[in-house]
N, C-alpha and C positions, 0 to 999 in steps of 0.2 A: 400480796396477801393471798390471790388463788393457789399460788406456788406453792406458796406454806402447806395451804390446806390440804392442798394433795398430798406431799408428802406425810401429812400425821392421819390422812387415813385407815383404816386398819385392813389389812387382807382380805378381811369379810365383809366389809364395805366394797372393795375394788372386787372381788370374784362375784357381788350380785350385780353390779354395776355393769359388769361383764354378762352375765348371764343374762341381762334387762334388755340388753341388747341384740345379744349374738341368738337367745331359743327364738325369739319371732320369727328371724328370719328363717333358722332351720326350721320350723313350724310349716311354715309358707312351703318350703323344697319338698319336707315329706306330704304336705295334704296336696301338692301339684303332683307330684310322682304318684300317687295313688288315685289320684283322680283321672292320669290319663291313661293308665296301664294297671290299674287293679290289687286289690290291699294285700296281696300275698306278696311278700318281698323276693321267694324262691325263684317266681314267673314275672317277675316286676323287676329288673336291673335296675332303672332308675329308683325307683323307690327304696332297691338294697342300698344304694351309692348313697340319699339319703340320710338312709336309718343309723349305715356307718359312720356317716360324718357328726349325727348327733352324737352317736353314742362316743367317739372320740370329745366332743365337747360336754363329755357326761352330761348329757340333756336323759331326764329321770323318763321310764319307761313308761310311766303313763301319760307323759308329756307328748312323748311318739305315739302311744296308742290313740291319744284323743286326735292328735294331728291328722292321724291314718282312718281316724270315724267322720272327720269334719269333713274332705274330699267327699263323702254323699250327701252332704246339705247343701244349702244354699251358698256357702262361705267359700265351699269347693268350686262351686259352679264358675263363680265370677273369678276367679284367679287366672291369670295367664303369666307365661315367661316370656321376658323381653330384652332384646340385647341392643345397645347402643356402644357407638362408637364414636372416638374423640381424638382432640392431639389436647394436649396440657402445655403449659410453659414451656420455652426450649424444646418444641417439638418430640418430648416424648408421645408416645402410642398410648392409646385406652380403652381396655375394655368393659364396658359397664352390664355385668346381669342382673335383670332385674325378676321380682316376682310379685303382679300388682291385683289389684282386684280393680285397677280405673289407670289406664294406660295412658288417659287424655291427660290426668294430673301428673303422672309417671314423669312422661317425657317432656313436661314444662319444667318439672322440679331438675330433672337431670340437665337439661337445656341453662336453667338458669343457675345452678352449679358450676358449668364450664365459664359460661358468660360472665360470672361476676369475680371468676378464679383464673383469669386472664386465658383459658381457653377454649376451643369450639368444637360444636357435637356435627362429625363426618358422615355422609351419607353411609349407609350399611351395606356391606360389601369390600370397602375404603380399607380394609386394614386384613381380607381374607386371606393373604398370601405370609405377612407377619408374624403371625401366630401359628401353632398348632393345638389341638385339643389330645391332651392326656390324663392317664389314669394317674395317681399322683397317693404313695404309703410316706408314711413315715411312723418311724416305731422305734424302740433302744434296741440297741446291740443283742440282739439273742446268745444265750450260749450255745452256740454249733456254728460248724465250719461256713465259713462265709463262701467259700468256693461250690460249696455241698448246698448251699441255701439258693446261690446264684443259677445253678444246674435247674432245681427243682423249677426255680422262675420262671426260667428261659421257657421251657416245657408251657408254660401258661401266658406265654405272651410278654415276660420281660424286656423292655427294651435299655436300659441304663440302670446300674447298680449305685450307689452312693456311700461311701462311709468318712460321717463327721464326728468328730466327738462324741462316741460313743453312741452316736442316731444314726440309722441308715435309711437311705430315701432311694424308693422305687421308682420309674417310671416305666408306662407301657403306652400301648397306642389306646385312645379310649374307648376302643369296641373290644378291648381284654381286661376289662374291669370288673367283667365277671369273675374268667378263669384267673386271676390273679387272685379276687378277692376268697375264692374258692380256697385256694392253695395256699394263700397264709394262713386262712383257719382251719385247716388240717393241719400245719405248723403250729398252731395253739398260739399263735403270736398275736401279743396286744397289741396294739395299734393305736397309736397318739394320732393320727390325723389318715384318712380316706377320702379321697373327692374327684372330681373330674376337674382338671384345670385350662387355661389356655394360657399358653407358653411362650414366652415369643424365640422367633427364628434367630434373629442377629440383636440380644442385647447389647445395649447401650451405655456408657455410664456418665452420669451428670457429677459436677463439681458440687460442693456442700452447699455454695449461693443456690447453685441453679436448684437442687434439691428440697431446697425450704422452700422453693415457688412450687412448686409441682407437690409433693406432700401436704399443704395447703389444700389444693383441690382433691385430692385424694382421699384427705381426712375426711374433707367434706361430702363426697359422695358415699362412704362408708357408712357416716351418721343417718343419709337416708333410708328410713323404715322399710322403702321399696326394694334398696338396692341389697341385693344377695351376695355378689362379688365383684370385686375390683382388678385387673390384670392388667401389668405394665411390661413398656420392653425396657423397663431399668434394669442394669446388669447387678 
């Protein structure tokens, strides 16, 4: 019967449903990047990474503005970033960031996430060689030379070009996520998705069993109000 119901939902049911979830947390990223680095996004890198990632998730501009006014209240004060690390089912890798205003609940919720989803939260440090952290575009096909687009990159710190189905996905090291982000909006290029990610080194891949055990815990840490992102070394 819940099967059903999801399917006869309507798009505008499923895109707030979506947005009910996904602005708080952007919310949380912008008033922490402006709270530790200051509300002009020009002099604020993190706060631009951010502003781009909202506005990739069309998060409405006065959503980011009030997000950008709350960092000098009390709401600002208590926030901090926190990152946890795990192994899930079949020893896949995990990254949990989180962004909390009570760290003590934070890491029980995340704690007890793994624990009751067959896997366990790693001491921090435990996974620093596995991953890397990069600047991470995706945007549709532009009309111009992709050879001509890849040149201009490179100049800004390009480190991988990508073309899928008509999507192309950037990646650089994540201290060029300025000059990158600079140089595709000089390109006038919109942008479906901006963010800092962490990557892993030697993807993995699970079988479809193993994968319903480990997506399971995954889903579940996503639902958490705290957690901001999720990052695996599934290939």
């Amino acid at each position: 019967m819940g099967r059903a119901f999801e399917y006869r939902r309507t798009a505008k049911e499923k895109r707030w449903d979506k947005m009910s979830k996904v602005f708080p947390k952007l919310a949380k990223s912008i008033t922490l990047a402006a709270k530790e680095g200051g509300e002009d996004p020009n002099m604020n890198p993190k706060l631009r990474t951010a502003i781009l990632a909202a506005k990739a998730e069309n998060m409405p501009k006065d959503n980011i503005d009030a997000a950008i006014k709350r960092a000098f209240g009390k709401d600002g004060e208590e926030l901090k970033e926190v990152t946890y690390e795990g192994k899930a089912p079949h020893g896949a890798l995990i990254l949990v960031e989180c962004t909390t205003d009570n760290p003590t609940r934070t890491v029980a919720n995340v704690k007890s996430h793994f624990n009751k989803n067959g896997g366990q939260v790693l001491q921090n440090g435990s996974l620093e060689f596995m991953f890397s952290r990069k600047a991470v575009y995706e945007f549709k096909k532009p009309e111009m030379d992709m050879e001509e687009l890849e040149l201009i990159l490179i100049d800004a710190g390009l480190e991988e070009l990508e073309i899928e189905d008509e999507k192309v996905f950037v990646y650089g090291d994540y201290k060029s996520f300025g000059t990158l982000s600079v140089a595709l909006e000089e390109l006038e290029i919109e942008l479906d998705k901006a963010n800092l990610q962490y990557l892993p080194n030697s993807p993995i891949e699970f079988s479809e069993e193993q994968m319903i055990e480990i997506e399971k815990l995954i889903d579940r840490l996503e639902e958490d109000d705290d957690v901001h992102a999720v990052y695996t070394n599934i290939a």
